[in-house]
C-alpha positions as CSV (number, residue, x, y, z in Angstrom):
1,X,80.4,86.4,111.0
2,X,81.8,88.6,108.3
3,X,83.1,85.9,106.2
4,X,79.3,84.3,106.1
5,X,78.0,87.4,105.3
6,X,80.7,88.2,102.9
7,X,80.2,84.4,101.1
8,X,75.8,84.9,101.6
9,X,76.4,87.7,99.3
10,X,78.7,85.9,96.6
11,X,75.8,83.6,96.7
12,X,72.7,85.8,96.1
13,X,74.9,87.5,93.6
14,X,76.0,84.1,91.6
15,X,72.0,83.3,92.0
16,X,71.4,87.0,90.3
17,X,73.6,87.1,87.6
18,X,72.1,83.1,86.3
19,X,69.0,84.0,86.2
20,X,69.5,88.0,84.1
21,X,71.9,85.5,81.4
22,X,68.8,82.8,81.5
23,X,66.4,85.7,80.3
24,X,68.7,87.3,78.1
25,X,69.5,84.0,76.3
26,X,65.9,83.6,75.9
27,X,64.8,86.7,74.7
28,X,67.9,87.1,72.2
29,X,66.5,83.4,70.8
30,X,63.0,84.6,70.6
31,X,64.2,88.1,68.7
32,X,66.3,86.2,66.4
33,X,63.9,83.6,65.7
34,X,61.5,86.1,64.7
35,X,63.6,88.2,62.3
36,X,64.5,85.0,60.3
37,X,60.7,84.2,59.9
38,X,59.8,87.5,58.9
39,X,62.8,87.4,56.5
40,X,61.8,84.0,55.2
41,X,58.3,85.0,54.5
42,X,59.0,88.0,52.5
43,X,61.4,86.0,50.2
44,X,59.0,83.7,49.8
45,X,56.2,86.4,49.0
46,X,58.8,87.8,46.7
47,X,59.5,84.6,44.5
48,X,55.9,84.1,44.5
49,X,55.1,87.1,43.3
50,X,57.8,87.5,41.0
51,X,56.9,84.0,39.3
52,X,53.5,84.4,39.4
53,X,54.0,87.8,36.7
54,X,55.9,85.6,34.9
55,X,53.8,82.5,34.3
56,X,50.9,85.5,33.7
57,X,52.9,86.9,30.7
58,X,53.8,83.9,29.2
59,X,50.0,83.2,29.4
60,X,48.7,86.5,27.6
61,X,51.3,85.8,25.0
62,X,50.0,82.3,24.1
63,X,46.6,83.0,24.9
64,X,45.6,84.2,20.8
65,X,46.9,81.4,18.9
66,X,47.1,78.6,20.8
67,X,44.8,78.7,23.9
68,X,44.3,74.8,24.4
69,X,47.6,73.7,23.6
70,X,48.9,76.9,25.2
71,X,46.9,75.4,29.0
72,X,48.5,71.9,28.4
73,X,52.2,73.6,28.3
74,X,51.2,76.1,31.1
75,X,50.0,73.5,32.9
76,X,53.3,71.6,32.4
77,X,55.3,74.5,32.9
78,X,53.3,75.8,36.3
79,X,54.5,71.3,37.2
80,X,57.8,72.7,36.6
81,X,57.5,76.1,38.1
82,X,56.0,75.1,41.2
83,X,58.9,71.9,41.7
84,X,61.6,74.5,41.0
85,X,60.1,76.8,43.4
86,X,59.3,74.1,46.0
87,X,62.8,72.7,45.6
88,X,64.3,76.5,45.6
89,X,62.2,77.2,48.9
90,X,63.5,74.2,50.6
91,X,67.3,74.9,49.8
92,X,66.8,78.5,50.9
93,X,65.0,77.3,54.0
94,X,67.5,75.2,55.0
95,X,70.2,77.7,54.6
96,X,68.1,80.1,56.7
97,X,67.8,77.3,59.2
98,X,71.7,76.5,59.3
99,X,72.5,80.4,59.5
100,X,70.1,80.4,62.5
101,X,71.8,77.9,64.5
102,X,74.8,78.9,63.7
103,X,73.7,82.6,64.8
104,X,72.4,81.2,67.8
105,X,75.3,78.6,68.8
106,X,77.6,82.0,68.6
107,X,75.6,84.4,70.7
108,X,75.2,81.1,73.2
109,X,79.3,80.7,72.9
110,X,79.2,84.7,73.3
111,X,77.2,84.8,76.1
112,X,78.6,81.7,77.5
113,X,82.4,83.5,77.9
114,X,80.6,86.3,79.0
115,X,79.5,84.6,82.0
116,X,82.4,82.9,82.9
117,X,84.5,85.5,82.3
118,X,82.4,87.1,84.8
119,X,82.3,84.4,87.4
120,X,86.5,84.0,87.5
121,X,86.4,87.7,88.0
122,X,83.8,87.4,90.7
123,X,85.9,84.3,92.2
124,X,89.0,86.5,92.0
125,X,87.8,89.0,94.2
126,X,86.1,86.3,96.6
127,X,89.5,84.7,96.7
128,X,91.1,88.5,97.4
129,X,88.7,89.2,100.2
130,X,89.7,85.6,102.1
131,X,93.1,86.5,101.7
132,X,93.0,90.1,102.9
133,X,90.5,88.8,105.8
134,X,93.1,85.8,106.4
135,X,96.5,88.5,106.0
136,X,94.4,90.8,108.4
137,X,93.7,88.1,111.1
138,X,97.3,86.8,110.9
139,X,98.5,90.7,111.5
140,X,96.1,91.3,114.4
141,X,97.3,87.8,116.0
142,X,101.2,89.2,115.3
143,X,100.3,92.5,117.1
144,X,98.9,90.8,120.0
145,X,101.8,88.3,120.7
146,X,104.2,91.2,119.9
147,X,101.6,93.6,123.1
148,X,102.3,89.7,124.9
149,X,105.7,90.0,124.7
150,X,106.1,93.5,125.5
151,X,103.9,92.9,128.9
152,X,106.2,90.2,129.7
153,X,109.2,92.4,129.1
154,X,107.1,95.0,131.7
155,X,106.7,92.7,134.2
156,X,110.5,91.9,134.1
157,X,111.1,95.6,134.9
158,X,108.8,96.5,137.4
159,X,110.1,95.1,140.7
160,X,110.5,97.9,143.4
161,X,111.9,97.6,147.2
162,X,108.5,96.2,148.4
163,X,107.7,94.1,145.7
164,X,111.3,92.9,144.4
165,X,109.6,90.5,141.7
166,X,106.7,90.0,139.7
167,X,105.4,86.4,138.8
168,X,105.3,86.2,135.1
169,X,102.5,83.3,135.1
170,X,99.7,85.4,133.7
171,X,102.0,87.1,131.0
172,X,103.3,83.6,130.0
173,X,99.7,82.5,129.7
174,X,98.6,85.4,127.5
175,X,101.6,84.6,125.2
176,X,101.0,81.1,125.0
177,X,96.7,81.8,124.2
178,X,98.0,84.6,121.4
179,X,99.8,81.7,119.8
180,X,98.6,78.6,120.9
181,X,98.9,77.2,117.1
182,X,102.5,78.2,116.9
183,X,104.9,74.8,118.0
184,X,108.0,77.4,118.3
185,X,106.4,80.1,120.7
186,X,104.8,77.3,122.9
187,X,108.4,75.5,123.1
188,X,109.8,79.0,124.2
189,X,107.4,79.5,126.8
190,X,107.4,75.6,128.3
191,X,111.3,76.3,128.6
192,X,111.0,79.3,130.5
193,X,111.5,78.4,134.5
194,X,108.6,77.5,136.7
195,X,109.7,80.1,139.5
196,X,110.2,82.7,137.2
197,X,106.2,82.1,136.6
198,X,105.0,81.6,140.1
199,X,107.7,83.8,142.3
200,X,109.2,86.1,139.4
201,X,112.7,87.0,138.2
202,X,115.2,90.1,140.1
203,X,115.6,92.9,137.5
204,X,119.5,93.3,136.0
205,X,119.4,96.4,138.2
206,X,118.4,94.4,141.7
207,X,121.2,92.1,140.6
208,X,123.9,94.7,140.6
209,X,122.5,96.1,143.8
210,X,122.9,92.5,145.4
211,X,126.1,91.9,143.9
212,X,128.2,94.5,146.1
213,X,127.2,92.9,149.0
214,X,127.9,89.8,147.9
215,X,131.2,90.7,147.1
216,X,131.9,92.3,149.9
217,X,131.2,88.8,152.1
218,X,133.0,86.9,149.6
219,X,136.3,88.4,150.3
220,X,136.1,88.4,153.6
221,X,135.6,84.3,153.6
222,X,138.7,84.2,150.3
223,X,140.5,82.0,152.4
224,X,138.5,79.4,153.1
225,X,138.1,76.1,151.2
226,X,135.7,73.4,150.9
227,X,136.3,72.0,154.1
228,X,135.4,75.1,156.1
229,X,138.0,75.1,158.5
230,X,138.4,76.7,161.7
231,X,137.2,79.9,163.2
232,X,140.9,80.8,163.1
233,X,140.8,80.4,159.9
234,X,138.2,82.3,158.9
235,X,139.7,85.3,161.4
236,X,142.8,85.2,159.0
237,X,140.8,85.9,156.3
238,X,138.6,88.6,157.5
239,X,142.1,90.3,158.4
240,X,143.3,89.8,155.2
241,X,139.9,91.7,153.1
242,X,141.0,94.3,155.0
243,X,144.3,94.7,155.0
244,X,144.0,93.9,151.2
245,X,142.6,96.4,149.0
246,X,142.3,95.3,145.7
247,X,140.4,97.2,142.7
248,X,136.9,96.8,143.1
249,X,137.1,96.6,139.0
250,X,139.2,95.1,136.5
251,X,138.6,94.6,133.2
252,X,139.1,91.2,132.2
253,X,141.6,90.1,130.1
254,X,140.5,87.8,126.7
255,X,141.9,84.6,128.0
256,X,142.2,83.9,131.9
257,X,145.6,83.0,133.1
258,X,146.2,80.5,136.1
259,X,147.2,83.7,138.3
260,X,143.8,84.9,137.3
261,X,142.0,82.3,138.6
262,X,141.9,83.8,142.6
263,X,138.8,84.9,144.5
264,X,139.5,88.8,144.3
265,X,140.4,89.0,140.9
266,X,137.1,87.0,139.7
267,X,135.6,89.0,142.1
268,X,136.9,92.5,140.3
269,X,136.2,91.0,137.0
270,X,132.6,90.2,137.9
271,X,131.9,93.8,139.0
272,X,133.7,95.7,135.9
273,X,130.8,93.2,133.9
274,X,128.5,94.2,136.4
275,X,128.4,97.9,135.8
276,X,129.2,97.7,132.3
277,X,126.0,95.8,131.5
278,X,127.6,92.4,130.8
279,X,125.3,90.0,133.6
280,X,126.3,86.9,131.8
281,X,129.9,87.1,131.9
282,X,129.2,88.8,135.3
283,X,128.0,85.2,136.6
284,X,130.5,83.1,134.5
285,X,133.1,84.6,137.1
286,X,131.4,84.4,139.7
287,X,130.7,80.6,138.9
288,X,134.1,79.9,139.0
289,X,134.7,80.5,142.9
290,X,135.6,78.1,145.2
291,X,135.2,77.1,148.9
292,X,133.5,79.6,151.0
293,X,133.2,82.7,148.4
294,X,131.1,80.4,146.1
295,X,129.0,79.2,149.1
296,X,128.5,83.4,149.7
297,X,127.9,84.1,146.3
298,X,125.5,80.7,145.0
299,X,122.0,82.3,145.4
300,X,123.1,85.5,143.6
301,X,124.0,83.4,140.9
302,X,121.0,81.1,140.9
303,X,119.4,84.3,140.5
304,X,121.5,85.6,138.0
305,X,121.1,82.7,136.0
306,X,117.1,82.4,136.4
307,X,117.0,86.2,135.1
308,X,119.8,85.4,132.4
309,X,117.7,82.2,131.3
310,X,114.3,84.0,131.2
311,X,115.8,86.9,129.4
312,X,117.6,84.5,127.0
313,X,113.7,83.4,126.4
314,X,111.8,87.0,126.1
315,X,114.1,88.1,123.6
316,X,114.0,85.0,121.1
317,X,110.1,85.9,121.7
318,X,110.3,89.6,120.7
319,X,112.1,88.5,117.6
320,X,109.8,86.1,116.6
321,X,106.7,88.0,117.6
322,X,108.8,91.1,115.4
323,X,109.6,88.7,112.9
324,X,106.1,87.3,112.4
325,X,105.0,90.8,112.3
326,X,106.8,91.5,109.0
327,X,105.5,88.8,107.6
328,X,102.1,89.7,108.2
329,X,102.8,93.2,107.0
330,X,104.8,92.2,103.4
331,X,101.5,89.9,102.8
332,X,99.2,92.6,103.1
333,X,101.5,94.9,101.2
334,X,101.6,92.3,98.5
């Protein structure tokens, strides 16, 4: 509504400023035009005048002596007189006529530039006003994916004991409406998993929380492989988590050695990452159980993974919704 009324005005004002030059080029016309025919007739009056003394003295001079031969040579003379004068006129006519349009062509030419000049400064500032209204839509549509993203970020963080996740459909959808012209943002959000719409995703913090316990049953089953074995077996290993007691945390090395590779050491690994804020390599360890300690531990890491994925996800989207959001703001500046 603001651009028609902004582009209604532009018109009334083109439709304005034609009609004041139309009048002025008229009126400037009619002025001049009536100064060079004013001027014209007082030369004329002039030369008239001015001959008509003459041919009136050389009459009285003549007059005594030779009165009828005198007429015959004034009458020749006035021939003369009035062809000179006639022929005179015309010349100065017609240089009053060329001076006229030439006068007039210029203050047409003047008031031609004027105009234009006028109308590419008038376009100018039509052209600034759709750009600062097109720089000031862009920025309003950067601040509301950037309020998107943050409410998705929200919803991500405010699980509690009753309600231990939050489905992020509606934020998604509020993301993808903010930029539905944007192929990058809509790719984002289509890659985002469909549980961690409908059901939600465990904060970092419910993670950690969940990961004790699951370390604690995955020790107690470190002896058992694949095949499950027998209940003898798996006494044998409860006896041994507790007659082991190795670190709850080690610090990983840079490069795992074969020796390395065992369920309690992943398992101390894992929770040094764990509560140093590192879930990703967290779950890289624990991926790399076997038998019945992966069993123990494989929802926590689907978990882990759905919450590393959709993280992943959110913060590509805060950059780009930051990102776009400088943009917008260098544009405007500019």
């Amino acid at each position: 509504m603001e651009k028609q009324h902004i582009a209604l005005a532009l018109e009334k004002q083109k439709r304005e400023e034609k009609r004041a030059f139309d009048s002025a080029v008229a009126k400037a016309l009619e002025h001049h035009r009536s100064e060079i025919q004013a001027e014209q007739d007082r030369k004329v009056e002039e030369v008239r005048d001015a001959m008509e003394n003459e041919m009136r003295t050389q009459l009285r001079r003549q007059t005594a002596a030779h009165t009828d031969h005198l007429q015959d040579v004034l009458k020749v003379q006035e021939q003369e007189l009035k062809q000179e004068f006639e022929q005179d006129l015309s010349e100065k006519l017609a240089e009053q006529e060329l001076e006229f349009r030439r006068l007039s062509q210029e203050q047409v030419d003047n008031f031609t530039l004027d105009i234009n000049t006028a109308y590419a400064r008038l376009r100018g500032i039509e052209q600034a006003v759709q750009s600062h209204a097109a720089a000031e839509e862009e920025a309003r549509k950067a601040h509301q994916l950037w309020l998107s993203v943050e409410a998705l970020k929200y919803s991500m963080k405010t699980a509690s004991a009753e309600l231990p996740t939050v489905p992020l459909a509606s934020a998604v959808e509020a993301i993808k409406a903010t930029c539905s012209d944007s192929e990058f943002a809509q790719a984002l959000t289509a890659a985002i998993p469909p549980e961690s719409l409908t059901r939600g995703v465990y904060s970092e913090e419910t993670l950690r929380a969940r990961f004790y316990a699951v370390q604690k049953l995955a020790r107690r089953v470190a002896m058992i492989d694949e095949t499950r074995n027998s209940l003898y077996q798996y006494f044998l290993s409860y006896l041994q988590s507790l007659l082991l007691f190795p670190p709850q945390q080690l610090k990983p090395p840079v490069e795992l050695s074969p020796e390395d590779i065992n369920t309690f050491k992943l398992l101390s690994y894992a929770s040094y990452c764990i509560e140093h804020g590192d879930l990703e390599l967290a779950a890289k360890f624990v991926n790399q159980l076997k038998g019945e300690s992966r069993r123990v531990a494989q929802d926590w890491l689907k978990e882990a993974r759905m919450t590393l994925e959709t993280k992943q996800i959110v913060d590509i989207l805060t950059a780009y919704a930051s990102a776009v959001g400088i943009g917008t703001t260098r544009v405007q500046q500019e």
